[in-house]
NUPA-724268 format. One record per residue (C-alpha): residue number from 1; residue in three letters; x, y, z. Coordinates in nm, 2 decimals, m for minus. Layout:
BEGIN
   n res     px     py     pz
 NUM ALA      X      Y      Z
...
END
This chain:
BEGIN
   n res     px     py     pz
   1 UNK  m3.99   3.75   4.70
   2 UNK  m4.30   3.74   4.51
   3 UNK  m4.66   3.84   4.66
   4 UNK  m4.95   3.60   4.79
   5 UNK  m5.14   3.76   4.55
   6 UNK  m4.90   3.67   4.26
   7 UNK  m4.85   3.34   4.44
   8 UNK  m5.25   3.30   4.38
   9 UNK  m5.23   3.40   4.01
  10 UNK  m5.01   3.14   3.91
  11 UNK  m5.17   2.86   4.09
  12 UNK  m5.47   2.98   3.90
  13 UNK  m5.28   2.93   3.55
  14 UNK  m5.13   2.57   3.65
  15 UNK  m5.47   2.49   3.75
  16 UNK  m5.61   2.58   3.46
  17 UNK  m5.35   2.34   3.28
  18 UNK  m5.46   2.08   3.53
  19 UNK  m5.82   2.13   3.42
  20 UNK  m5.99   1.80   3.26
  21 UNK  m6.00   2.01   2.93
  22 UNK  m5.59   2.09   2.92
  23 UNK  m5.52   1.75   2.80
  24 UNK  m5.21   1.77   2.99
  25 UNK  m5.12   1.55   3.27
  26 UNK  m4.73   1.59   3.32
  27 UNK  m4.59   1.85   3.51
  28 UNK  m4.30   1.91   3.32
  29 UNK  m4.55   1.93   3.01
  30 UNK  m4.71   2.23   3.21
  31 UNK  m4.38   2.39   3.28
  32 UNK  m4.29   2.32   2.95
  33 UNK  m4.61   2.50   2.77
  34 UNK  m4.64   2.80   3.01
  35 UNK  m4.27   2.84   2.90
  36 UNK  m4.39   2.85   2.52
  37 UNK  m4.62   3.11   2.60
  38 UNK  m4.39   3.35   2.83
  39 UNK  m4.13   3.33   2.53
  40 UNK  m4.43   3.47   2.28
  41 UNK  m4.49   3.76   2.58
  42 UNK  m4.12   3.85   2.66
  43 UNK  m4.07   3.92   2.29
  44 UNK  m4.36   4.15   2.20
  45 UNK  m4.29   4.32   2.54
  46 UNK  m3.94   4.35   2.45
  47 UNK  m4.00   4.51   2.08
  48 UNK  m4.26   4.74   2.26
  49 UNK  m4.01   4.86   2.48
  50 UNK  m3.75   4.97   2.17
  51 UNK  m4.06   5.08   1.96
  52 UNK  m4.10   5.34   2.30
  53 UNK  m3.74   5.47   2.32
  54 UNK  m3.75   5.52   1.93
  55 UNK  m4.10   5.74   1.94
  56 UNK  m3.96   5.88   2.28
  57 UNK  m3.66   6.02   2.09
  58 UNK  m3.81   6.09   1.76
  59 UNK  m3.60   5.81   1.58
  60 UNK  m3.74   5.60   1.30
  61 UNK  m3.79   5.20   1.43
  62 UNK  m3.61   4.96   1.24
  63 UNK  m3.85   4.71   1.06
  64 UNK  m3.60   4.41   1.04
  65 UNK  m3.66   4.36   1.41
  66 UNK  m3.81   4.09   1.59
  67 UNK  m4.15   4.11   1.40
  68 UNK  m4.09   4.25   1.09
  69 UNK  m4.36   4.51   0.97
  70 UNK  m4.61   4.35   0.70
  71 UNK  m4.64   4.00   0.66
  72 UNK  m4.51   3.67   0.75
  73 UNK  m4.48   3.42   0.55
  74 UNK  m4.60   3.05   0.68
  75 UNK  m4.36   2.79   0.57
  76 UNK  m4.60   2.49   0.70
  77 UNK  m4.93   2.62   0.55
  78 UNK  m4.76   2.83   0.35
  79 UNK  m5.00   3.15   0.36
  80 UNK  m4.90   3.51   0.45
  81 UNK  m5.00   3.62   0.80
  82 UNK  m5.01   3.96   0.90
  83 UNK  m4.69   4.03   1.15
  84 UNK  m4.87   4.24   1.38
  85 UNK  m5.11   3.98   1.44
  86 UNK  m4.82   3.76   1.58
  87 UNK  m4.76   4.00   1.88
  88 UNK  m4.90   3.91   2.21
  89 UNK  m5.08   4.28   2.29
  90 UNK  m5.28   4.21   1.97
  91 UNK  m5.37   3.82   1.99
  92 UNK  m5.47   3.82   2.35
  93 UNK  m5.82   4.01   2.26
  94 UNK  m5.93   3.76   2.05
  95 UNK  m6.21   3.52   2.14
  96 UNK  m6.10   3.16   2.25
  97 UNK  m6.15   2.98   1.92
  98 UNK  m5.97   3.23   1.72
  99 UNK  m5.67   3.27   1.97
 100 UNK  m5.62   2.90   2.03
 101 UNK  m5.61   2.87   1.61
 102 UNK  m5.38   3.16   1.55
 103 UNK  m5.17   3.07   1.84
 104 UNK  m5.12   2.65   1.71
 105 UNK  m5.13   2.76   1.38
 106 UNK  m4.92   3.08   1.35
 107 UNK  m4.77   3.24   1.64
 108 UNK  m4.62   2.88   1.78
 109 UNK  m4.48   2.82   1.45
 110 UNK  m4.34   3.19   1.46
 111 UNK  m4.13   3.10   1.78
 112 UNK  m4.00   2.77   1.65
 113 UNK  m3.86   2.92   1.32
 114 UNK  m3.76   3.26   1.48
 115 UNK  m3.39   3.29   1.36
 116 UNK  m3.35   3.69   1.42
 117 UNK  m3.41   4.00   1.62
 118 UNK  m3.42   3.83   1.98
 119 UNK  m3.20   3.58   1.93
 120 UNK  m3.16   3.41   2.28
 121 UNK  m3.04   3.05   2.41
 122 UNK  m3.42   2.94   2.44
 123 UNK  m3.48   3.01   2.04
 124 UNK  m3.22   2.79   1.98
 125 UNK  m3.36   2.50   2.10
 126 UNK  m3.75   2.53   1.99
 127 UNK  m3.71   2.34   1.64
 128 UNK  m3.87   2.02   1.75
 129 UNK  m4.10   2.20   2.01
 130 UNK  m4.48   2.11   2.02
 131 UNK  m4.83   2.30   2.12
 132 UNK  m5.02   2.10   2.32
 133 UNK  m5.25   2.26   2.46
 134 UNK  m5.59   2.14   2.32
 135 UNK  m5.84   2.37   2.49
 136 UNK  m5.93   2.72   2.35
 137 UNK  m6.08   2.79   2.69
 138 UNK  m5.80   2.68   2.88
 139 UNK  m5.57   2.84   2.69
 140 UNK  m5.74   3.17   2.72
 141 UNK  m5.75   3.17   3.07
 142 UNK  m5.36   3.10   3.12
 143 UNK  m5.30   3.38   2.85
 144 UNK  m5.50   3.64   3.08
 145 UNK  m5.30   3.49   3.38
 146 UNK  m5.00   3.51   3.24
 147 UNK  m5.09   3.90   3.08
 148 UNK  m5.10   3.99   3.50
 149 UNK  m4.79   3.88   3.54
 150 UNK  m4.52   4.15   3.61
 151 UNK  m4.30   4.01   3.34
 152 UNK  m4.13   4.32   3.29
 153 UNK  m3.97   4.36   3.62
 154 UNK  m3.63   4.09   3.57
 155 UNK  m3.64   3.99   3.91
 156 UNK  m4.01   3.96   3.99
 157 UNK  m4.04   3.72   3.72
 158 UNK  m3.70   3.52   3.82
 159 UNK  m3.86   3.49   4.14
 160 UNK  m4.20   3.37   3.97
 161 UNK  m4.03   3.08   3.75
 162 UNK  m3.83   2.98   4.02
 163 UNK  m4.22   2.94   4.22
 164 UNK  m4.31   2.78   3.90
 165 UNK  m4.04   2.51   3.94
 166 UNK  m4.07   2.44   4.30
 167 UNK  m4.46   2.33   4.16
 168 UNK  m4.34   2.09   3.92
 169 UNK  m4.09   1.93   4.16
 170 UNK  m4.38   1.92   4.42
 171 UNK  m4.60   1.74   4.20
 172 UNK  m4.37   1.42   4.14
 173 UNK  m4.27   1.44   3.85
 174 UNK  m3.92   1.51   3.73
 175 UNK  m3.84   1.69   4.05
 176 UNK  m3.51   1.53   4.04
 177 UNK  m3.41   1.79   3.79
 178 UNK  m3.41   2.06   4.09
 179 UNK  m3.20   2.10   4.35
 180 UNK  m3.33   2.33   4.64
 181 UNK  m3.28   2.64   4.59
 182 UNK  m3.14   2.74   4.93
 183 UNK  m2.90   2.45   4.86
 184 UNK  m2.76   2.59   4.54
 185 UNK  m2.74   2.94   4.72
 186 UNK  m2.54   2.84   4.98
 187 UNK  m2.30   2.65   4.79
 188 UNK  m2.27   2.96   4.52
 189 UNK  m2.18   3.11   4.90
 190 UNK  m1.92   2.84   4.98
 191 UNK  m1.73   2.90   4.63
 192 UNK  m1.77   3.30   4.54
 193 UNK  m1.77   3.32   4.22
 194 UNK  m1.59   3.62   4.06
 195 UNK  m1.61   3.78   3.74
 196 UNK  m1.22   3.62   3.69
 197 UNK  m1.47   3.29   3.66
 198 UNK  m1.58   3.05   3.36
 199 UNK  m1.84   2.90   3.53
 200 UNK  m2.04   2.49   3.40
 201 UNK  m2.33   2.31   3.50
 202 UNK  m2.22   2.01   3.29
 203 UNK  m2.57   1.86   3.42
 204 UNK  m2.81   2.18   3.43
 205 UNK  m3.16   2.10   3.42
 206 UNK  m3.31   2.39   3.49
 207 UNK  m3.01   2.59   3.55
 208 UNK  m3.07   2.69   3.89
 209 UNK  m2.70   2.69   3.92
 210 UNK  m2.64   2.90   3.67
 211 UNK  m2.89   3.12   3.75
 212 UNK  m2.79   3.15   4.10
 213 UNK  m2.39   3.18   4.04
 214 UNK  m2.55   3.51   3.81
 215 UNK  m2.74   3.64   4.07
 216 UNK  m2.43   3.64   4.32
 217 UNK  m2.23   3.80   4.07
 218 UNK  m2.47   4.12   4.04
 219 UNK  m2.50   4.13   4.38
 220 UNK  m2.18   4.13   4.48
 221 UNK  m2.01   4.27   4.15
 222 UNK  m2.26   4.51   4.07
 223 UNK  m2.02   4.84   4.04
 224 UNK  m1.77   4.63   3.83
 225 UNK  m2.07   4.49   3.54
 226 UNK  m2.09   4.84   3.47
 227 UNK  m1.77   4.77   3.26
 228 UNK  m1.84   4.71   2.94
 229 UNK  m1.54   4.44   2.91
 230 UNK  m1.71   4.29   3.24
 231 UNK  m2.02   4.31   3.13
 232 UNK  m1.99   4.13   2.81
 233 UNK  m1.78   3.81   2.98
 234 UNK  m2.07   3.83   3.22
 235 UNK  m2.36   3.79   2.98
 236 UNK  m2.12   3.63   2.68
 237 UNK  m1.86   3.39   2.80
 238 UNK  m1.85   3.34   3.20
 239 UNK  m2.18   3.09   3.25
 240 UNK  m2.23   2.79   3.04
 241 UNK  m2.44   2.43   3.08
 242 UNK  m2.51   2.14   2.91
 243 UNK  m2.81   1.91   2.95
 244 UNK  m2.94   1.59   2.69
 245 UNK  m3.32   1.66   2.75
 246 UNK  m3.46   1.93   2.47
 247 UNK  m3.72   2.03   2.68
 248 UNK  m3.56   2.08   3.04
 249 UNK  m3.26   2.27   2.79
 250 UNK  m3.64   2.49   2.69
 251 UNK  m3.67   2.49   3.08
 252 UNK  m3.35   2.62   3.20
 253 UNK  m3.28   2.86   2.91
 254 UNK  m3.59   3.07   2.99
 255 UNK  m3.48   3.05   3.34
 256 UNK  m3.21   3.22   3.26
 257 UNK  m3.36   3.49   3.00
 258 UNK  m3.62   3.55   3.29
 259 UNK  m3.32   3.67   3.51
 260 UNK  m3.18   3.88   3.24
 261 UNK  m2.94   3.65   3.10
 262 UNK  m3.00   3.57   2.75
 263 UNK  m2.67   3.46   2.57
 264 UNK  m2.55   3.18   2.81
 265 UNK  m2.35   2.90   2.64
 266 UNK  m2.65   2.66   2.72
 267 UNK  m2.60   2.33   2.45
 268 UNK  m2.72   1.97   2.42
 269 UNK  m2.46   1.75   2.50
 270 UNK  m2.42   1.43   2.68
 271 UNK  m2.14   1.55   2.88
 272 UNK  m2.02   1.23   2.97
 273 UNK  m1.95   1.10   2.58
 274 UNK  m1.70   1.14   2.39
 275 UNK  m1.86   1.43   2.20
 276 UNK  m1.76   1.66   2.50
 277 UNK  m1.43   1.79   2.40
 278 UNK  m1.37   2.03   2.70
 279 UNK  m1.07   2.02   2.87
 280 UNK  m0.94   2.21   3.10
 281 UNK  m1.17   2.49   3.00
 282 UNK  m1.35   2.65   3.35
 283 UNK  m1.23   2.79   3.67
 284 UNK  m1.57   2.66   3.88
 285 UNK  m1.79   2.41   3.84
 286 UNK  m2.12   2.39   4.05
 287 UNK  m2.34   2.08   4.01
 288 UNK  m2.59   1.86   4.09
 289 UNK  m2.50   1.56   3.84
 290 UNK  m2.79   1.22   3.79
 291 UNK  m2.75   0.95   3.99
 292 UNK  m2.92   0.76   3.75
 293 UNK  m2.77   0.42   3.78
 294 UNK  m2.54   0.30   3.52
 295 UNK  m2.49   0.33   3.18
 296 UNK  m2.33   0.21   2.85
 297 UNK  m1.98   0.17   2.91
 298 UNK  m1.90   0.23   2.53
 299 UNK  m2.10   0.51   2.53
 300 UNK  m1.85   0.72   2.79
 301 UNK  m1.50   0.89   2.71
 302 UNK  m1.25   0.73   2.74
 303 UNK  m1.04   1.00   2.96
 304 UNK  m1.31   0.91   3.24
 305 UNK  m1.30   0.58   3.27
 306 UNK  m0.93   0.64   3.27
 307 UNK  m0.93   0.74   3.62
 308 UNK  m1.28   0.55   3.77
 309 UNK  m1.35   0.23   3.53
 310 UNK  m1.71   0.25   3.59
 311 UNK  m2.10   0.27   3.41
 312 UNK  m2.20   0.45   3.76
 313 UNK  m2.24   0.84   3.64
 314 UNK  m2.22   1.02   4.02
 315 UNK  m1.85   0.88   3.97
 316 UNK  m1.82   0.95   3.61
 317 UNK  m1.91   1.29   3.63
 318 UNK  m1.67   1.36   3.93
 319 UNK  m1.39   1.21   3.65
 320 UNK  m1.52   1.49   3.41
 321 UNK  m1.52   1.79   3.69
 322 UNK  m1.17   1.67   3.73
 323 UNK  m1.12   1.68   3.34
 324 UNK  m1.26   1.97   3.26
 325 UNK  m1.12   2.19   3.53
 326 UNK  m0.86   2.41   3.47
 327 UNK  m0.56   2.41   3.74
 328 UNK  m0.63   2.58   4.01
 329 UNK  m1.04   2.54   3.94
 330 UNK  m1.27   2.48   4.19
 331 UNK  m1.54   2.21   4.22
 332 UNK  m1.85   2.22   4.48
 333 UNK  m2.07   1.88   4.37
 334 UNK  m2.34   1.67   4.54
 335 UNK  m2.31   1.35   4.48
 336 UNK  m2.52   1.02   4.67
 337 UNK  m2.39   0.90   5.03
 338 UNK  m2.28   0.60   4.85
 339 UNK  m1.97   0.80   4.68
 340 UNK  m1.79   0.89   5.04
 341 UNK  m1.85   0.56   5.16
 342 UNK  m1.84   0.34   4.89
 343 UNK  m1.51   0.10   4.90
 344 UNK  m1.58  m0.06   4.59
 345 UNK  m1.25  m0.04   4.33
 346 UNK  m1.42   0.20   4.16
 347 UNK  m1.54   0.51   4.44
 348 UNK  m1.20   0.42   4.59
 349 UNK  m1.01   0.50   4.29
 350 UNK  m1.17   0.83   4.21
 351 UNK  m1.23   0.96   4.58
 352 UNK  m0.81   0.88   4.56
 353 UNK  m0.77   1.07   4.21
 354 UNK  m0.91   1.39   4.43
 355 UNK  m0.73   1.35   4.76
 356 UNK  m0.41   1.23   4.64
 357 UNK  m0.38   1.39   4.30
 358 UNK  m0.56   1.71   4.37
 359 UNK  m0.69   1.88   4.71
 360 UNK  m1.02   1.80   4.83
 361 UNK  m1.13   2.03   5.08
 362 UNK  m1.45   1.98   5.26
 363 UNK  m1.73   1.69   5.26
 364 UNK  m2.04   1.84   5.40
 365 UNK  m2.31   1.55   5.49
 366 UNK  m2.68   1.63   5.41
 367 UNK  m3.01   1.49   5.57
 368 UNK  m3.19   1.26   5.37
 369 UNK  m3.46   1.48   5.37
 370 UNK  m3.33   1.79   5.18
 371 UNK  m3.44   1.64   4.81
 372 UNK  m3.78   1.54   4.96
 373 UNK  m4.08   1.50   4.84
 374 UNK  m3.94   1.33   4.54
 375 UNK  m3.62   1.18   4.65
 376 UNK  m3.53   1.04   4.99
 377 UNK  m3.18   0.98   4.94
 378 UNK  m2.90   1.10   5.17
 379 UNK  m2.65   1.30   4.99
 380 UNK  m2.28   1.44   5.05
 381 UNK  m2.12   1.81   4.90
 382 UNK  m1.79   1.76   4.80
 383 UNK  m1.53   2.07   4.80
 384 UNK  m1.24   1.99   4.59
 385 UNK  m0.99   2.26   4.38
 386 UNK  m0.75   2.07   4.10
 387 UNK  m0.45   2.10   4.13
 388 UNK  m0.27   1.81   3.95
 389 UNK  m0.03   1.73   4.25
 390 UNK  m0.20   1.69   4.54
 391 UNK  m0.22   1.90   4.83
 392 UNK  m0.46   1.77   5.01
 393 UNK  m0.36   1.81   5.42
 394 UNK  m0.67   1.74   5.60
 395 UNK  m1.06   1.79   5.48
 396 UNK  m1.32   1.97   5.70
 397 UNK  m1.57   1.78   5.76
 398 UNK  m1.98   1.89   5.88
 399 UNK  m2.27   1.68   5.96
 400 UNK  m2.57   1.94   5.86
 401 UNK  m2.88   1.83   6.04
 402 UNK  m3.11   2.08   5.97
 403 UNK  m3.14   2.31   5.68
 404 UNK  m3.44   2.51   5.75
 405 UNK  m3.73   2.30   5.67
 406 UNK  m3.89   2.00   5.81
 407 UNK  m3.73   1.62   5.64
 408 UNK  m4.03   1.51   5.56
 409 UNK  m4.25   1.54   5.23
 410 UNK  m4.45   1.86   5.34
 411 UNK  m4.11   2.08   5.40
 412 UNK  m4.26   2.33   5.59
 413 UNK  m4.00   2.62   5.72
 414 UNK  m3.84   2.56   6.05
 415 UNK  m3.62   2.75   6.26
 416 UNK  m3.35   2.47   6.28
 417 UNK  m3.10   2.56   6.00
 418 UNK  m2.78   2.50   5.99
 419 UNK  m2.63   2.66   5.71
 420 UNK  m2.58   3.00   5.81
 421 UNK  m2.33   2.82   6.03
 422 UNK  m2.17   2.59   5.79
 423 UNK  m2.10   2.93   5.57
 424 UNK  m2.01   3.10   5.85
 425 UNK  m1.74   2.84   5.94
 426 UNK  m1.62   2.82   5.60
 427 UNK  m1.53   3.15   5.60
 428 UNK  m1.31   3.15   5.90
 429 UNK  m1.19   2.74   5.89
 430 UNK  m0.86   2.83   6.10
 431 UNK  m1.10   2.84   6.42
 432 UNK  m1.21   2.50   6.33
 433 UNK  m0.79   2.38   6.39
 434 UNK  m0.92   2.34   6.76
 435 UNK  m1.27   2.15   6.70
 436 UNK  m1.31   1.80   6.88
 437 UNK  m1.43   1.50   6.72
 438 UNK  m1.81   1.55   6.89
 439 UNK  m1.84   1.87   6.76
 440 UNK  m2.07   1.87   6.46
 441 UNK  m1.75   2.02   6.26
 442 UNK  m1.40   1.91   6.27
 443 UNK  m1.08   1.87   6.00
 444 UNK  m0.93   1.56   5.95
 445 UNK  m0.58   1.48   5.85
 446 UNK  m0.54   1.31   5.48
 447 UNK  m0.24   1.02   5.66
 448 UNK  m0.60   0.89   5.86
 449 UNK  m0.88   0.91   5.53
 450 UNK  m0.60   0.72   5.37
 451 UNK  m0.60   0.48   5.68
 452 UNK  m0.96   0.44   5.64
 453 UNK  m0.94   0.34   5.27
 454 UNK  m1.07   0.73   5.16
 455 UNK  m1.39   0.68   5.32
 456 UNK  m1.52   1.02   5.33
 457 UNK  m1.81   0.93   5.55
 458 UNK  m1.82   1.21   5.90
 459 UNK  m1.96   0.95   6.10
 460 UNK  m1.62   0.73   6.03
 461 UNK  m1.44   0.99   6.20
 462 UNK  m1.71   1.13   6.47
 463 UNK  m1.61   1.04   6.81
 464 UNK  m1.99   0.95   7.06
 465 UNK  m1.96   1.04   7.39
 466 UNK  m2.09   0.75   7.58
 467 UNK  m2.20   0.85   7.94
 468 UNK  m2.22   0.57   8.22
 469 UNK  m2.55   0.49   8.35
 470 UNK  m2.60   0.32   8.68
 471 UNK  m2.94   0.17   8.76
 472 UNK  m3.04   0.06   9.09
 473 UNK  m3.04  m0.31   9.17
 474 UNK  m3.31  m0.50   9.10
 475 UNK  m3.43  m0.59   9.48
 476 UNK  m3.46  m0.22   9.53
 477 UNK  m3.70  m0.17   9.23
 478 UNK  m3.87  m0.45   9.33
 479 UNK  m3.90  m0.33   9.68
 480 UNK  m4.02  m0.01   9.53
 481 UNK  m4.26  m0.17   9.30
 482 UNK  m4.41  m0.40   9.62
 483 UNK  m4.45  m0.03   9.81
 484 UNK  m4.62   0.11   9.54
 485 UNK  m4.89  m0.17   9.47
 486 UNK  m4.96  m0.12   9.87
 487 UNK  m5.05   0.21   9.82
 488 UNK  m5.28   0.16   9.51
 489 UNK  m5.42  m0.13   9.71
 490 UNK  m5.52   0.11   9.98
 491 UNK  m5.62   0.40   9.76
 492 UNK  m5.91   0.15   9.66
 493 UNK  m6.01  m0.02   9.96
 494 UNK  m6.05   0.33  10.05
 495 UNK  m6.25   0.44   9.79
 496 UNK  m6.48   0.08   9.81
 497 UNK  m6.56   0.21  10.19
 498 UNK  m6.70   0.55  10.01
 499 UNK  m6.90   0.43   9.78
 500 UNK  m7.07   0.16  10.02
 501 UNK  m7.11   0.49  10.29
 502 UNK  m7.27   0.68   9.98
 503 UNK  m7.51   0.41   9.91
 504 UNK  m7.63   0.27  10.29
 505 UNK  m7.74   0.64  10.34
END
C-alpha cells in the first residue's frame, strides 16, 4: 500500500493537470499524459540501472541501447539532437520554457518512434500518440512530482497507478473502463490461476485483470518463476488482452510494465469481429466485457451469433468466452443483471449454450452499488468451465450484499464485506450440499433452472420466511388510545393549575 505522503504527491501532479493553465479537461487525457511522461522516466532509469552494473563490473556499455550515445536524428524537423539530452536525469534541470520545447519537440517524438532497446507493449502502441500539455509551468511541476515518485521499486509504483486509476474513475469520466479492484482480486481468488494457464482479457481497459491474475501468480508461484522455462511463459506467452481504444491500450500496457510485466500479448482488436481469429486458444478468461448497448450486426463473427443472434455485446462476448476457450477452460465474467434474467430468445439461448452444452458453476449477484460513482447498475459473476457436453448438475448460487464499502457514490470502507465469505465457501462448496433456500448461499439443481426458463436470477430461487403478525383488535387500541388522551388531558389541567398558583402569588 502506498503512503499518505505519496498519496499527497500525486494529487499534487493531477492537480497541477487540472490547473486552468494544463489545457486539459478529461480525465482520461490526464491519465493518458502522466503515462507519456512515466514511459520517458522508466526508460532512462532503466539504462541507468545497466550503465551501473556495467561500471560496477568493469564491462564496456553497449551504445546500441536504448539511447544510443551521440546524436539523434529528428525525422519531423529533421535536425540532430544530442541523445543524452533525451534522458530524463538531464532534461528535468532545465528551466520551464526550454523543457516544455525539448520535451514537445524531441523527447515525445523519441518515444513515439522508439523501435529498440526497451521494446515493451506500451512502445508499440504510441505511433499516433499526442503531447498535450500546453503549459511549460505545468508541465514542470508534474515532472518534479513525478521525479519523487519511487518509480524504481515495481510494486510501489503498481500500487501508485493503480491510485492513479481509481482518480480517473472518481472523476466521471470513463470510469466504466475499471472494475474495482477488490472485485477483480477476489475473482482471480475464485479461479487460481496457475502457471499451466493462458490467460485473456478480451475487453482489458486498463488491464487490471491482467495485472491482478500476474500478481497472484508471483505470490503464490514465486519459487516456481525462478524457472527459467516458467519464467519466460510467465512474462512471454501466459497473459494476453485486447482492447479497440489506442489510448486505454497506452493505459493498460503501462499498467502492466509498472508491475514488471513488459512483453504481454496486449493488441488492438475488436474482439467481437471477425478479425479475431482465436479459437480455442486459453485455459482462463477473466473479464469485465462493455455493456454498451448494441451494435452492428454485420460487423460481428459469425461463430457468435451462431449461438446468441443478437447486436447486445454482454451476450456476444459470453459467445466468444465460449469460443475462445479451450476444453476444459474456465470462465469468471460479470455481466449486467439483465443477462441471468433476461427471457428474451436471445439471453435464453446463450444462458442454455452454458448450462446445457457446457457447466456453469456459480452465479454470484452483486449490489448495485459496487461500480459506483459512475455506474449504478446491478451486476451478476458468472462461473462457467467449457466443456462441450454439458455437465452442468446444479449452480451455487450467492446474493453478496456487502462488499466492504458503502453503495453509495462516496464508497467509504465499511466493515460489512462479504467476500471473504463467498471465497471462503468457494473453496469448500460440499458444505454448502446442506444450505437452505434463506440462506444467503445455496446450490440449485439444473432439472429446476431449466424449469424456470434458465433464469439465473438468486431471488427466483430464494425462499422469504414470512412470520405471522397478530395485531390487537381495533376496540382495544381504541380503548388504549381514549386512556391515553385522559392522561395527557390531566397532565395539563394539572400544569394550567400551576401556572395560575405561580402567578396569584
Amino acid at each position: 500500500m502506498i503512503t499518505g505522503q505519496i498519496k499527497n504527491q500525486i494529487d499534487r501532479i493531477w492537480d497541477a493537470f487540472w490547473g486552468k493553465q494544463s489545457g486539459i479537461t478529461n480525465p482520461i487525457t490526464v491519465m493518458e499524459q502522466m503515462t507519456y511522461l512515466f514511459f520517458m522516466k522508466l526508460l532512462d532509469d532503466a539504462q541507468r540501472q545497466r550503465e551501473a552494473i556495467s561500471n560496477e563490473l568493469e564491462l564496456d556499455y553497449a551504445c546500441d541501447d536504448t539511447f544510443a550515445y551521440g546524436n539523434w536524428h529528428n525525422p519531423e524537423t529533421d535536425e540532430d539532437v544530442s541523445a543524452d539530452s533525451l534522458r530524463w536525469h538531464v532534461f528535468k534541470h532545465y528551466d520551464a520554457d526550454k523543457m516544455h520545447r525539448h520535451i514537445q519537440r524531441n523527447v515525445f517524438v523519441y518515444i513515439k518512434t522508439l523501435n529498440r532497446g526497451e521494446d515493451s507493449a506500451y512502445s508499440r502502441f504510441m505511433s499516433n500518440a499526442v503531447f498535450m500539455i500546453a503549459s511549460p509551468k505545468a508541465l514542470q511541476t508534474i515532472v518534479d512530482g513525478i521525479d519523487n515518485l519511487p518509480m524504481t521499486d515495481r510494486d510501489t509504483m503498481g500500487d501508485v497507478y493503480e491510485y492513479i486509476l481509481g482518480k480517473m474513475a472518481a472523476s466521471g469520466k470513463n470510469g466504466q473502463f475499471r472494475t474495482p479492484r477488490h472485485i477483480i482480486r477476489m475473482m482471480v481468488e475464485l479461479m487460481k490461476p496457475t502457471l499451466e494457464d493462458s490467460v485473456c482479457d478480451p475487453a482489458m481497459g486498463s488491464a487490471g485483470f491482467i495485472v491482478e491474475t500476474a500478481k497472484y501468480i508471483k505470490e503464490h508461484y514465486g519459487k516456481e518463476l525462478m524457472n527459467q522455462h516458467n519464467d519466460e511463459h510467465f512474462r512471454n506467452s501466459m497473459l494476453h488482452g485486447f482492447d479497440t481504444d489506442q489510448t486505454m491500450l497506452r493505459i493498460g500496457a503501462m499498467n502492466l510494465m509498472l508491475h514488471d510485466i513488459n512483453n504481454p500479448d496486449v493488441a488492438f482488436l475488436d474482439s467481437l469481429s471477425s478479425d479475431n481469429k482465436d479459437n480455442e486458444r486459453y485455459s482462463l478468461v477473466l473479464a469485465n466485457p462493455p455493456f454498451k448497448g448494441s451494435l452492428d450486426q454485420e460487423s460481428v463473427d459469425k461463430s457468435l451469433t451462431a449461438i446468441t443472434k443478437t447486436p447486445k455485446t454482454e451476450l456476444l462476448f459470453l459467445a466468444l468466452f465460449l469460443r475462445i476457450l479451450r476444453t476444459g477452460g474456465r470462465c469468471a465474467s460479470i455481466v449486467p443483471d439483465g443477462v441471468p434474467s433476461g427471457d428474451k430468445k436471445a439471453f435464453i439461448d446463450i444462458k442454455k449454450a452454458i448450462v446445457d452444452g457446457n457447466r456453469l458453476e456459480a452465479v454470484i449477484s452483486m449490489p448495485s452499488g459496487v461500480f459506483k460513482p459512475y455506474a449504478g447498475v446491478s451486476t451478476a459473476i458468472l462461473v462457467f468451465t467449457k466443456t462441450g457436453a454439458g455437465g452442468t448438475d446444479k449452480v451455487w448460487f450467492y446474493d453478496m450484499r456487502a462488499d466492504g464499502f458503502s453503495l453509495d457514490d462516496k464508497r467509504k470502507p465499511i466493515e460489512d464485506n462479504d467476500i471473504p465469505d463467498i471465497i471462503s465457501r468457494w473453496n469448500h462448496l460440499s458444505a454448502e450440499e446442506n444450505r437452505q433456500r434463506t440462506d444467503q448461499s445455496f446450490f440449485v439443481p439444473v432439472e429446476e433452472i431449466r424449469e424456470h426458463n434458465y433464469d439465473l436470477s438468486f431471488n427466483t430461487y430464494k425462499e422469504t420466511v414470512r412470520k405471522t403478525v397478530e395485531y390487537e383488535s381495533p376496540e382495544v387500541i381504541i380503548e388504549r388510545t381514549a386512556q391515553l388522551l385522559n392522561k395527557i388531558s390531566e397532565s395539563v389541567l394539572s400544569l394550567q393549575s400551576l401556572i395560575k398558583s405561580d402567578h396569584e402569588a
